[in-house]
N, C-alpha and C positions, 0 to 999 in steps of 0.2 A: 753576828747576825743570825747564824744555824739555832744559837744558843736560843736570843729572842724568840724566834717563830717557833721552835719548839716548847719555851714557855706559853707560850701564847695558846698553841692549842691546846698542852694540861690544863691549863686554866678555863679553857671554854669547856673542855672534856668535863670537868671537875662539877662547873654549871651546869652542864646537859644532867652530872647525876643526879646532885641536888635537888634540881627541878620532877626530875623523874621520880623520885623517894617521894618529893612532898607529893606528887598526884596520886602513884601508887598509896599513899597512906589516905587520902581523902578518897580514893577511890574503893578502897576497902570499907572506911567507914560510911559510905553512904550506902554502899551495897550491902551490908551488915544490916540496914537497916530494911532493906527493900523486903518486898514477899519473893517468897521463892519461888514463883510459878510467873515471875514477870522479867519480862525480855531484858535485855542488858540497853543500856543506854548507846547515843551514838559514841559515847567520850569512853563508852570501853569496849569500844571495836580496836583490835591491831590492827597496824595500816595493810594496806593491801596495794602490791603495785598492777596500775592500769597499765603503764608502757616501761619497760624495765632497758637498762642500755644495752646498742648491739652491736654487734663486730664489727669494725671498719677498717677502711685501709687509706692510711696519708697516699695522696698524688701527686709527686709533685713535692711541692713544698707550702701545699694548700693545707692549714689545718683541719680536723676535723670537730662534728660536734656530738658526744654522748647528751640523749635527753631520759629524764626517770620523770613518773607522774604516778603519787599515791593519795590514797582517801581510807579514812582521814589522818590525815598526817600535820602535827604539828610543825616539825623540819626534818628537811629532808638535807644530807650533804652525801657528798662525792667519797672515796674513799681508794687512791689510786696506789698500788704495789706497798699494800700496809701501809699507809699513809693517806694522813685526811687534808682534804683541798682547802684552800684557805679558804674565809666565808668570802673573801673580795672577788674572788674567781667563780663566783658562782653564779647564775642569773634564772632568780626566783620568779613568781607569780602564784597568785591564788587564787581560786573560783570556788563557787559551791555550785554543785549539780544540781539542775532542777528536777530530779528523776528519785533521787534519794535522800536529799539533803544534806550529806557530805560534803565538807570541804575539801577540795581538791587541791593539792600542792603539786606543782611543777617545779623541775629545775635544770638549767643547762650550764654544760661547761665545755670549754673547749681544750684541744689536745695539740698541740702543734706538732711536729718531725723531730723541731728542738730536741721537744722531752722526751722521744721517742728513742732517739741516739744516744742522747743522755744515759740511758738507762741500761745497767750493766746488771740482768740476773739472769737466776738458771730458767728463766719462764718469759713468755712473750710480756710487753708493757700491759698493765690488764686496770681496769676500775670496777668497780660497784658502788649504789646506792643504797644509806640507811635512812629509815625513814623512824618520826616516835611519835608516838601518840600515848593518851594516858594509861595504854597497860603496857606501853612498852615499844621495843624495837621488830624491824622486818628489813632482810637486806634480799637486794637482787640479786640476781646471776651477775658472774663477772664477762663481762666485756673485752675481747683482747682487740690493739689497738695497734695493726702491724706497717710498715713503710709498703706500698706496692712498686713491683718491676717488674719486666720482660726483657730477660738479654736476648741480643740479637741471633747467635747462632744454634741453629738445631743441635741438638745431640745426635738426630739422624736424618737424613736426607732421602728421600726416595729416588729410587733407581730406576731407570727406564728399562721397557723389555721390549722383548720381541715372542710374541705368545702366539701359537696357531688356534684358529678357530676352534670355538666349544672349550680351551683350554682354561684354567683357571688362571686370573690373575692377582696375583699378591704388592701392593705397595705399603710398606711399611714407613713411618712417620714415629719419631720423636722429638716432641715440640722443644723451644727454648727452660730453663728452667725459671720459673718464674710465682710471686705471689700478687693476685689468687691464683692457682693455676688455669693456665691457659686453657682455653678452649679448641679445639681443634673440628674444623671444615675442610672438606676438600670442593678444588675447583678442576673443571674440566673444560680446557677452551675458554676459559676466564669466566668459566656460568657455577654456580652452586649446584654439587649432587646432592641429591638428597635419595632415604633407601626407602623413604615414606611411598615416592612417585616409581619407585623402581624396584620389584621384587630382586632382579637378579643382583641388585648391588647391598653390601653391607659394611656398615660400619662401626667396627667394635669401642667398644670403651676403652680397647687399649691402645688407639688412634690409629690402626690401617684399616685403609681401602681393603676390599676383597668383592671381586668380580665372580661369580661362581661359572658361568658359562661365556665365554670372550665374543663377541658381537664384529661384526665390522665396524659397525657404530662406535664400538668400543673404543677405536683406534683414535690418539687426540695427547694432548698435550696434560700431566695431571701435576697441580698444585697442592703442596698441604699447608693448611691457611692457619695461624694459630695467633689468640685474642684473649685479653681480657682488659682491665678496665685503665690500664696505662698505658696499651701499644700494641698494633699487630706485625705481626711477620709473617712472610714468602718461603717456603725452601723454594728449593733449587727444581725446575720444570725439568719433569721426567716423561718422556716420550716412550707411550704403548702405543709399538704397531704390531696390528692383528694382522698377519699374513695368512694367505691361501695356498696348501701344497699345489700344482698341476693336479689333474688326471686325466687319462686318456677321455678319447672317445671313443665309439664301439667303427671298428673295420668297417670301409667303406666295400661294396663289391669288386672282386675282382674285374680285372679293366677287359675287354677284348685285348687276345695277343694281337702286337704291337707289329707285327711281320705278316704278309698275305699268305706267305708259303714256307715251311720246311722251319727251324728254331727261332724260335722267339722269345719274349718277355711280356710278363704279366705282371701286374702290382697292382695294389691295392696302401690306400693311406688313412690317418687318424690323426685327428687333433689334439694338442694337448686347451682343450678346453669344456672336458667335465670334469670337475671346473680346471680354467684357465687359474693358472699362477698369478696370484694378487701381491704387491705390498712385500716384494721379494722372496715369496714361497719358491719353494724349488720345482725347476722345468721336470716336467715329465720325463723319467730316465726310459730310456729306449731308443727306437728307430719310429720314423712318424711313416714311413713308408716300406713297407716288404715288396720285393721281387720273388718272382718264380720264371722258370724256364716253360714253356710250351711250345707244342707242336702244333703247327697251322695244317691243315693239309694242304696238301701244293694243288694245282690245278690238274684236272686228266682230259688231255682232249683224245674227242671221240674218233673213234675208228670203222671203217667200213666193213658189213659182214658182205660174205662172198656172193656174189651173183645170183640170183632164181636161173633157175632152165625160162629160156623161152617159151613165150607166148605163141598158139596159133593162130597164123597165119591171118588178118580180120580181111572183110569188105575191101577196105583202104589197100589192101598191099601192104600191110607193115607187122611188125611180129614185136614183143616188148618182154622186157624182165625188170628187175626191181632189186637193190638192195638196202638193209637197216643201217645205219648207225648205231651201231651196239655190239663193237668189236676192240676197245671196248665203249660203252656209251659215256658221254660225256661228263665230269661228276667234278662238285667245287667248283666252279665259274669257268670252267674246263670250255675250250671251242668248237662247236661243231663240225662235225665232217665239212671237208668240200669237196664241191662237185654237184654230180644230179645224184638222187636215187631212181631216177626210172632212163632206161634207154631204150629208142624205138629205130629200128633197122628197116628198110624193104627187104621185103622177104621173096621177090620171085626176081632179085638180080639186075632191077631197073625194065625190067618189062613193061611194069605196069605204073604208068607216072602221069603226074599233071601237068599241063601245060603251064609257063611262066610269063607276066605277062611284059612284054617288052620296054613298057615303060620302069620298068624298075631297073632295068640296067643301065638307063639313062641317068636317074640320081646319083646310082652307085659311082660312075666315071664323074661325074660333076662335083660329088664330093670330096673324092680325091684329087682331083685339081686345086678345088679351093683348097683344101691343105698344104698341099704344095706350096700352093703361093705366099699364105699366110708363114710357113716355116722362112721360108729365103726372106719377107720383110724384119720378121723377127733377126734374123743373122745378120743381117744391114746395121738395122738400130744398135744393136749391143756392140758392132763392129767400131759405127760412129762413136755411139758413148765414150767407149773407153779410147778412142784418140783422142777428145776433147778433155778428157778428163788424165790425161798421161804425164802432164805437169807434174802432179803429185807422186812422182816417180822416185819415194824416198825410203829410204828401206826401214823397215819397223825395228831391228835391233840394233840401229845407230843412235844410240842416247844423245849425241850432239842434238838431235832434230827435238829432241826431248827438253831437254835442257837449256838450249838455246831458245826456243820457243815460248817458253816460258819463265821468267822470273820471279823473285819474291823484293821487293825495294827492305834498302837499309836505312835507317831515319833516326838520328838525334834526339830524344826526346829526354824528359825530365823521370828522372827518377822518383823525387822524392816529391815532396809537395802538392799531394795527390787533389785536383780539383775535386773529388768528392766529396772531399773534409772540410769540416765548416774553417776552420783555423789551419793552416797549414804553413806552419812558421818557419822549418827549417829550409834552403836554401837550395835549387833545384840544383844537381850535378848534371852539366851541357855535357861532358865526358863520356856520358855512360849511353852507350845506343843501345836500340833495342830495334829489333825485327819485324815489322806488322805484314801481315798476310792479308792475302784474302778472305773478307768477313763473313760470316755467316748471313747475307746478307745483299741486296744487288743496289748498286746506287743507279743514280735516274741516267739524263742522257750524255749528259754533262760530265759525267764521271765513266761513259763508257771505257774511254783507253786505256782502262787498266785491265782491263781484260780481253785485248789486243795480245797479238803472241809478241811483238818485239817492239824497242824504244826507238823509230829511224833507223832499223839498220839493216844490213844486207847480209845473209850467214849463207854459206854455202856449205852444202852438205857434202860428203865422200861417202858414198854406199861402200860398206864393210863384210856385210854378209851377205853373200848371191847365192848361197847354196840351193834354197827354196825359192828365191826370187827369179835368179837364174842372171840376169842384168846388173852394173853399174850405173845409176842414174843419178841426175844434180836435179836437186830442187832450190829453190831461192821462196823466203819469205819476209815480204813485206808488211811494216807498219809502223806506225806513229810514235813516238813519244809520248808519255801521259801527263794528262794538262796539269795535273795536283795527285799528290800521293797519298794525302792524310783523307781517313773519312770523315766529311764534315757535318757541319748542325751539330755540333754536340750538345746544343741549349735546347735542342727540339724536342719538343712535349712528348712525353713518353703517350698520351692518348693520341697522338695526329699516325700513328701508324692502322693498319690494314684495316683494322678495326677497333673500334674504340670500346671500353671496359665501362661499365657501371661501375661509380662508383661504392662500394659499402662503409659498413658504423665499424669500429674497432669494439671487442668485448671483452672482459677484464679477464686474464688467465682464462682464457680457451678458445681454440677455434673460430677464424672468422673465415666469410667467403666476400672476396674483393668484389665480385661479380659475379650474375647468372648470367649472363651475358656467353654467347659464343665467339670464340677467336676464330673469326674466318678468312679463309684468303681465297682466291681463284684467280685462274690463269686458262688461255686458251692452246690447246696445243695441239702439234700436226706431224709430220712425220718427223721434223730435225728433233723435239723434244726438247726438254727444257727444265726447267728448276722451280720448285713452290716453294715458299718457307714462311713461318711467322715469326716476326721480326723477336729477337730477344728472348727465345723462348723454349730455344734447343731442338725446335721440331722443323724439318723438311721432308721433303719430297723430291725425286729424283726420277722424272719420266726419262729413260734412255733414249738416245737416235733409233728410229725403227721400231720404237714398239707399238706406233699409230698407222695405220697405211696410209701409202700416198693418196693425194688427192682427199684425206678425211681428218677432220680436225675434233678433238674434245674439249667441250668447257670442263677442266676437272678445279675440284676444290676440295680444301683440309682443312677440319675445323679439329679446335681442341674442345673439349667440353667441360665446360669447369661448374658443374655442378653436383651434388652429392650424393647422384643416382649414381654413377660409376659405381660408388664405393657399397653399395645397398644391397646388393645382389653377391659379392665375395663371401667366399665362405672359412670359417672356423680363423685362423690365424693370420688366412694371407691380408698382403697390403699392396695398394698400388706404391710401384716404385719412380711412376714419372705420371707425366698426365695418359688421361684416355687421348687417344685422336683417332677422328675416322677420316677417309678421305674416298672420293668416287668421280664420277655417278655411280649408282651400282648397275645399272646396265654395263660397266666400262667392258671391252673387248680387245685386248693389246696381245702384239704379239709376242711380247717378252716381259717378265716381272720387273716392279717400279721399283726402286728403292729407299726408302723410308727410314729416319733416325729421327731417335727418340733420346732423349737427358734421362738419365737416370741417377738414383742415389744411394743405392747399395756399394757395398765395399763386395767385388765379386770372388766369392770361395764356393765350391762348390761343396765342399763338407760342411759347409755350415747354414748353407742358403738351398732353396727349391725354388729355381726361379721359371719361370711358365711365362710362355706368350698365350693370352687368351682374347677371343673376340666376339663380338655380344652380337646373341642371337635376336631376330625377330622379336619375341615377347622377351626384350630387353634382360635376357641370362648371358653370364659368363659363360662360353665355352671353349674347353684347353686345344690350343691349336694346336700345340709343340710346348716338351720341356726343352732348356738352353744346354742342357748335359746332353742329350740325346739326339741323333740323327732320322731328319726325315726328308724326306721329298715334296712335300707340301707348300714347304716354304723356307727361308734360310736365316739364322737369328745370329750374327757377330756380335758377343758382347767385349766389348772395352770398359776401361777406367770410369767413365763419367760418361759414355752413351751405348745405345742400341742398335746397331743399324741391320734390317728386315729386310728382304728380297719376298716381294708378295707378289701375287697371281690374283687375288679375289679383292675388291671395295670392300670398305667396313670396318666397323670400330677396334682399333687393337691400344689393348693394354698391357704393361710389364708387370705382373704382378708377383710376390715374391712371397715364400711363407719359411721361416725360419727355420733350422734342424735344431741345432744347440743354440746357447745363450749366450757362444761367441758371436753369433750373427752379426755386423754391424751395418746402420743406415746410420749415411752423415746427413748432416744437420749444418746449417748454416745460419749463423747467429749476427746479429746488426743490433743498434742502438743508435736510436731515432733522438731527438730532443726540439723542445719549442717552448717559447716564452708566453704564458698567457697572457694575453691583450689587457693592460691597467691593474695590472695584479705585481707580487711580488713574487709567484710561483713559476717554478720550474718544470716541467715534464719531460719527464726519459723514461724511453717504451724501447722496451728490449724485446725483440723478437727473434724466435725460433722455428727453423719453415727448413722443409726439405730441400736438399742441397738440387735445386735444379732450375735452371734461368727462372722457366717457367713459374714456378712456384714464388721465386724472389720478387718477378717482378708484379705479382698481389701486394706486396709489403710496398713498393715502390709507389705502386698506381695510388695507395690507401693513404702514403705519407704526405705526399704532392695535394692532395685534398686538406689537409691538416695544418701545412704549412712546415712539416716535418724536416729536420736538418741530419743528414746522416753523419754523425760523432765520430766515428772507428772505421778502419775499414771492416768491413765483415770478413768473420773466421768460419773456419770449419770446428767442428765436435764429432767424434764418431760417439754413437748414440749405442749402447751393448743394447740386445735380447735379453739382460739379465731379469726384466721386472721389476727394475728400481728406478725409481723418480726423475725426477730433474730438477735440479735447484737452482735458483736465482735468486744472488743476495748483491747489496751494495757494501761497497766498502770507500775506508779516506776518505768520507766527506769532513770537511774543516766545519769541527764543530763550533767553531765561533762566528762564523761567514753565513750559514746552511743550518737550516733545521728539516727534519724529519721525522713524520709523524711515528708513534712508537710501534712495535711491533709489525712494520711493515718492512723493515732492512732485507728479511729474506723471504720469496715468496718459492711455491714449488706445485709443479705439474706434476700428475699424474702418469703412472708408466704408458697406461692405456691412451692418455691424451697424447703423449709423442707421438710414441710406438705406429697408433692408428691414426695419424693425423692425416694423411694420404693427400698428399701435396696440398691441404689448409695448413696458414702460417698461426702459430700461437704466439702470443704476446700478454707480458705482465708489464706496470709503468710502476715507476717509482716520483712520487708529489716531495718538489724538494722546498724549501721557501726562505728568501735570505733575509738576513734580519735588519740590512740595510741597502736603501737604490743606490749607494755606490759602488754597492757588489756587483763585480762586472764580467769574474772571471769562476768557472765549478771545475777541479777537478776532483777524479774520484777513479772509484774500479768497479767495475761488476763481474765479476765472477759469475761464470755456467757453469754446474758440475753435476754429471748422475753420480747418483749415490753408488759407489762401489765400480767407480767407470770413470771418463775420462774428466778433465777439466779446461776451463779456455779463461782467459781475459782480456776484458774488453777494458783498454784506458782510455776515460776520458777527457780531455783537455779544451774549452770549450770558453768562446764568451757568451756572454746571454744581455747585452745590453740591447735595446729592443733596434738601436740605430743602427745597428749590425743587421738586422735579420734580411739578408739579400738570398737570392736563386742561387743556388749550388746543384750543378750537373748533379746527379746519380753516376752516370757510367761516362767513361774512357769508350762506348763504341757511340757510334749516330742508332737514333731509330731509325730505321728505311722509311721507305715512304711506297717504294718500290717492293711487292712484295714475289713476283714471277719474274722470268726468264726463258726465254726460247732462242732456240736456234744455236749454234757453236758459242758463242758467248757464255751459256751456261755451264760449258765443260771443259774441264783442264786440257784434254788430250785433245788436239786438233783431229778433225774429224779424218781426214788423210790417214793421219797415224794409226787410229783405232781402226781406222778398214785393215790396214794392212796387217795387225796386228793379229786381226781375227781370221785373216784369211791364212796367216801363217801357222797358227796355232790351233787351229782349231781343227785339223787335220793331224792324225796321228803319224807319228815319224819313226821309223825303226830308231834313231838315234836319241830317243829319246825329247826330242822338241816337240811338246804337245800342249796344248791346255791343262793341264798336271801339272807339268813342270814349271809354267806360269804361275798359276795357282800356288806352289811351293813356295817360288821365290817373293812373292805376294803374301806371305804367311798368310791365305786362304783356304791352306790345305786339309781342311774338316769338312766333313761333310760330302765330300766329294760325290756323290750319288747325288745330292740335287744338281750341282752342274753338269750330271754327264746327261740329264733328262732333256736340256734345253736346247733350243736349233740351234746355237753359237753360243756353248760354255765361255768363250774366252771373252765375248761382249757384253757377258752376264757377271764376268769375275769385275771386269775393267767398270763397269756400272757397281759395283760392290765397293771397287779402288777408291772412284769419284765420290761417293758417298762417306768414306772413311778419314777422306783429305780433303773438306769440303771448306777446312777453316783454315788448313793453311797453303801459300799458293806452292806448295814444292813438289817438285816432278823428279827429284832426285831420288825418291826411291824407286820410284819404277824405271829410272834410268837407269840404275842399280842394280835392279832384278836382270831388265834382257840384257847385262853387260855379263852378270854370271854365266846366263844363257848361253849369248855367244863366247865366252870361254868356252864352257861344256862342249860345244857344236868344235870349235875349234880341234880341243883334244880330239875329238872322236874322229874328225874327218881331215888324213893326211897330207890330203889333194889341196886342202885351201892354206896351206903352210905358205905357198907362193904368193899370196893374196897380200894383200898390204895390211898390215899389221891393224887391228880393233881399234877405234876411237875411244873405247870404253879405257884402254890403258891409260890416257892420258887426260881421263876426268878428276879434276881435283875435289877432295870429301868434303870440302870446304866451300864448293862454287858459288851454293846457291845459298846458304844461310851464314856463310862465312865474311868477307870483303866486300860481296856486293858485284864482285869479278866475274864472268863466264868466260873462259879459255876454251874453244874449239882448235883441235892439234889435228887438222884432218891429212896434208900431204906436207912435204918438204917447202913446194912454193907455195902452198896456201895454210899459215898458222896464225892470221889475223887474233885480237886479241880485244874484247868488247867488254865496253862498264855497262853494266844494267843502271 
């Protein structure tokens, strides 16, 4: 068959020459003939080609098609790798131009991939077209005729950096290898760069990126995109972030020393924010605050200069002299002389006098009477009182009266199967008890006996220590049994407490505010004093017995403020660490400091944290009342684990506000995930939120999710959150990708350092849109993962149904909202009011043996600071008010049992005379009474060891 076709085309070859000879020999002879000054005919023009064939490339397995088109051309054929295409494969036409008269020949053929593969030479598959006419031949260019592809993987991938502002950035890119060659785009954020729109960007011929000066802007996700006419391809996404180093800022002035008188302390501080650390730049290396020593001058009071000589003798009979104050004169807030400066004598011995008139000696004897009398009514009254009141005859360092008096109930409850979770499958254990105290919180009237001192029973006390008392005395105290133990409503509407919350919109990855709204509470109170708090929210108040006088009562109230003027006025780094609250009137007038706690969410280091009590002035400014490291007099700041609790003297707004030292700093973070089934839809919703670890702050997320129809999924975790200046990420993970779809590029989403960091009790929230691909999908599990970048991580498992006939009320919290938000009168406070007199009258009287308010205070671990309670009329009423406020959540009296039991040991050793005395009650309190069995053991004499179940 090779043989055939190859004859076939000698033989047409053979014809094409023949033909050609005979024209060329008529063409001679006719032009032989012609004048020689006349144009050549059209029949002896060489062909000329108008379109000649062009390079292409098979796709696929799509042939392609070479076209040639000459004039004038009698035929035209193909001529593919030294070989001519058969005439069957060729697809001709003619035309003549109306422009020149030429006939015009076209001709086409096709190339398939076949022939392409087929083809084994040292050169790509290649054709040309000849074309003849009657003087002859004209051939084209050749044509190559290659397969096209793009393999899939790069030769190079770009690398992700981490580049500081102004710095240059280089991403290098090698595309797949491929014919035609690829073209290569880069993408940013999935958008086309181009260096047309952008001087600082360039992009060489030799396919990298190059950023010459790095932007913030810069900072994004970069693709290198590469194309041509059979496929594109992706590298691998290379992440530039353009971080900011810190820089200081310039020294604040030095402060006034810190002392009135004689060595002090000066400082002065600076921010690390010209500029602040961005995108993981590194913290400002240094100290953000310098100290120095000074010297105050102490105060000089003045002194008397010595006498004048005498005056002569006047009119009057009297003679006078005079002296200064400037012996030495007064200087520094120093206090003036006392006394007179001028003295007047009769100078002739009483000779010479006035008459007095006799009515004046009649007031003088009349006033004295009436004192008289008014002193002996008073000694009566005070005599009465205390026989009426002599019942309470219990001695303040018999912790039986302590301990017996009050208990904590033990109660059975479920461990696992937490009613906050929508699904709570596994099986409660009835085994496992658990403790509940008293709430932060006051229930209505109904629920008073729980905060009655005892269940029905009768305890008899044995006074142990008479040293300072001087007496043995019995007390007996009565009361009730409690009618129910659990706090109830747990279904009750988080808005039906004190005051109700504006609801707010949720906004996509950043900051919302649940409410402008004020949390208000008020309470009226009078001399007994009494308790404030807002329900679920970390914050009370704490008016002591006494600090209202008799017969005067205060409307006070405490509001939080959850608006985002608090945070507008802070300067350089600091953050609030709990909410603002103020509380007044501000007229208030007491005669001893309230005590006030506050939630906070710092993890407390003093090396790593600058934590400040500040309180907003008039034209709504921050000002620093006290740091928490330092001692003053002013006011008294105990900080704990997860709150603050403040001993204050003045109304007004206090904040805990905190500013970082290093980048170990840590604020926790409390993380939840929310979910809800959209109404007629096949979509899912899971909104995972991040909010300052503080009631208050959580329950914004709570108020915002109840509006929504929100179901809380996990229990909520902690995160500790670094000062490092890196992110926060939130990604999902395990969803069943055959049940569940998710849209792309949304799996991981991420906060900004500054959006945590400064979030200032506003909660952030990102949602993830899930959608199943069938309504019998009934069950989503999954994971979401929280992580800072270069910090800690948490996960939150989800296990959840989402069928819409599920969607029922699920509590939030394990406590009741109150309803009730004050308290007055003994009710409000653990220490029965008997005990706390006694306590203070003991104590607060300095002892050689060392039994004082100190030693109170010691065994109290309240022993810092001590300078502000020795300022107060009854340090020991001011410690005990500091006690109450620190054990406000749970009901145990054990440790202050604890403390005067060490006491009376101490007292014991030191005084040999009370060896004879019956032995301490304190020996034989068990460590276990009050939060162990539920048992209180009173072992007070031989015939009286009664033995009582709380």
């Amino acid at each position: 068959m090779g043989a055939l076709t190859k004859g076939r085309y000698l033989s047409m070859a053979g014809l094409l020459l023949l033909v050609y000879c005979t024209v060329s020999v008529i063409s001679k002879g006719t032009t032989g003939d012609a004048q020689p000054d006349a144009l050549p005919s059209v029949q002896g023009t060489l062909p000329h080609f108008i379109q000649e064939p062009e390079d292409a490339y098979i796709v696929k397995s799509n042939p392609i098609k070479l076209h040639c088109r000459a004039a004038p051309a009698l035929q035209i054929f193909f001529k593919c790798n030294g070989e001519w295409v058969h005439q069957n494969e060729h697809f001709s036409q003619e035309y003549k131009d109306l422009n020149t008269g030429l006939k015009v020949r076209e001709v086409m053929i096709n190339v398939s991939r076949q022939q392409v593969e087929d083809f084994h030479g040292p050169e790509d598959y290649w054709c040309l077209c000849v074309a003849w006419s009657h003087l002859g031949t004209s051939k084209s260019r050749k044509a190559t005729v290659r397969i096209a592809y793009l393999r899939k993987n790069f030769e190079q991938d770009p690398q992700g950096k981490e580049v500081p502002i102004n710095g240059m950035i280089v991403l290098h890119c090698r595309p797949p290898e491929g014919v035609p060659v690829a073209e290569v785009e880069w993408l940013k954020n999935e958008e086309l760069l181009s260096s047309l729109t952008d001087d600082n960007i360039d992009t060489r011929a030799d396919h990298n990126l190059i950023i010459n000066e790095a932007r913030l802007s810069d900072s994004g996700n970069y693709t290198c995109l590469a194309s041509n006419i059979v496929a594109k391809r992706r590298s691998a996404t290379a992440t530039v972030i353009v971080f900011v180093n810190g820089g200081w800022s310039l020294w604040t002035e030095w402060s006034p020393c810190n002392v009135p008188c004689g060595r002090g302390v000066q400082k002065r501080s600076r921010t690390c924010t010209n500029p602040a650390p961005l995108n993981g730049g590194a913290f400002c290396e240094g100290m953000s605050v310098q100290k120095i020593t000074c010297n105050a001058p102490c105060p000089i009071d003045g002194g008397w200069d010595e006498w004048s000589e005498w005056t002569v003798c006047s009119s009057q009979c009297e003679k006078q002299r005079s002296r200064e104050c400037n012996s030495p004169a007064p200087r520094h807030r120093g206090k003036m002389c006392e006394g007179n400066s001028e003295a007047t004598e009769n100078c002739t011995d009483g000779l010479c006098t006035q008459s007095m008139d006799s009515t004046s000696d009649v007031a003088l004897y009349s006033g004295l009477g009436a004192g008289i009398i008014a002193v002996a009514i008073l000694v009566v009254a005070v005599m009465l009182y205390r026989k009426n009141h002599s019942e309470y005859g219990v001695d303040v360092i018999d912790s039986s009266a302590l301990t017996g008096g009050f208990q904590s109930f033990n109660f059975k409850t479920t461990r696992q199967g937490n009613p906050l979770l929508l699904n709570s499958t596994m099986q409660p254990d009835l085994t496992v008890g658990r403790t509940y105290s008293t709430p932060l919180c006051f229930q209505d009237s109904t629920d008073k006996e729980l905060f009655d001192p005892l269940p029905d029973i009768k305890v008899k006390v044995q006074s142990s220590f008479m040293v300072s008392l001087g007496v043995a005395e019995r007390a007996e105290f009565h009361a009730k049994a409690p009618a129910e133990t659990f706090p109830r409503d747990l279904s009750r509407d988080y808005s039906s407490t004190a005051d109700r919350r504006k609801k707010g919109l949720l906004t996509l990855n950043g900051p919302f505010s649940t409410c402008k709204e004020q949390l208000r509470t008020t309470g009226v109170f009078g001399h007994p004093g009494g308790r404030l708090m807002v329900p679920n929210t970390g914050v009370s108040l704490l008016v002591p017995h006494g600090a209202v006088a008799e017969n005067m009562s205060w409307e006070m109230y405490m509001v939080i403020n959850q608006g985002e003027a608090s945070v507008q006025t802070l300067e350089g780094c600091e953050i609030l660490l709990g909410p603002e609250v103020m509380y007044g009137p501000p007229g208030l007038d007491l005669f001893c400091p309230v005590a006030m706690t506050i939630a906070h969410c710092a993890e407390v280091d003093t090396e790593n944290w600058n934590i400040q009590l500040k309180r907003k002035t008039q034209d709504s400014k921050w000002e620093e009342v006290m740091s928490v490291e330092e001692e003053s007099t002013s006011c008294y700041c105990l900080m704990d684990s997860t709150s603050c609790h403040l001993l204050l003297d003045q109304p007004g707004s206090y904040a805990l506000v905190g500013e970082p030292l290093t980048q170990a700093a840590i604020k926790r973070l409390k993380l939840a995930v929310f979910g809800s089934m959209e109404a007629g839809s096949m979509s899912y919703s899971l909104r995972v939120y991040c909010v300052d670890d503080t009631p208050h702050a959580f329950q914004g997320v709570v108020a915002a999710e109840k509006t929504r129809g929100g179901q809380l999924l996990e229990e909520p975790k902690m995160l500790p959150f670094r000062a490092n200046t890196f992110s926060l990420q939130v990604s999902i993970q395990d969803v069943p990708q055959f049940l569940w779809s998710i849209k792309p590029f949304t799996t991981c989403q991420e906060f900004s350092f500054p959006q945590v960091w400064c979030s200032n009790q506003q909660p952030l929230h990102c949602a993830f849109s899930l959608e199943r691909y069938s309504p019998a999908t009934a069950q989503l599990s999954c994971k979401i993962s929280v992580r800072q970048v270069k910090g800690h991580e948490q996960i939150l498992q989800v296990y959840t149904a989402v069928a819409e006939t599920e969607k029922e009320s699920v509590p939030f919290f394990m406590q009741t909202d109150c309803t009730i938000t004050s308290q007055t009168g003994p009710k409000a406070f653990k220490i029965p009011l008997s005990i706390r007199q006694r306590i203070c009258a003991t104590f607060d009287t300095a002892n050689a043996k060392g039994k004082d308010w100190q030693l109170l205070a010691q065994k109290l671990h309240l022993d810092r600071n001590l300078g502000y309670f020795a300022k107060q009329r009854s340090p020991s009423a001011v410690i005990l008010s500091l006690w109450e406020a620190r054990h406000q959540d749970t009901a145990d009296l054990d440790s202050l049992a604890s403390a005067l039991e060490e006491i009376g040991k101490i007292h014991s050793k030191s005084s040999p005379k009370d060896q004879d005395e019956p032995e301490s009650d304190f020996n034989h309190i068990q460590a276990g009474s009050v939060y162990g069995t539920g048992k209180l053991t009173n072992q007070t004499t031989e015939d009286s060891a009664p033995e009582y179940t709380g």
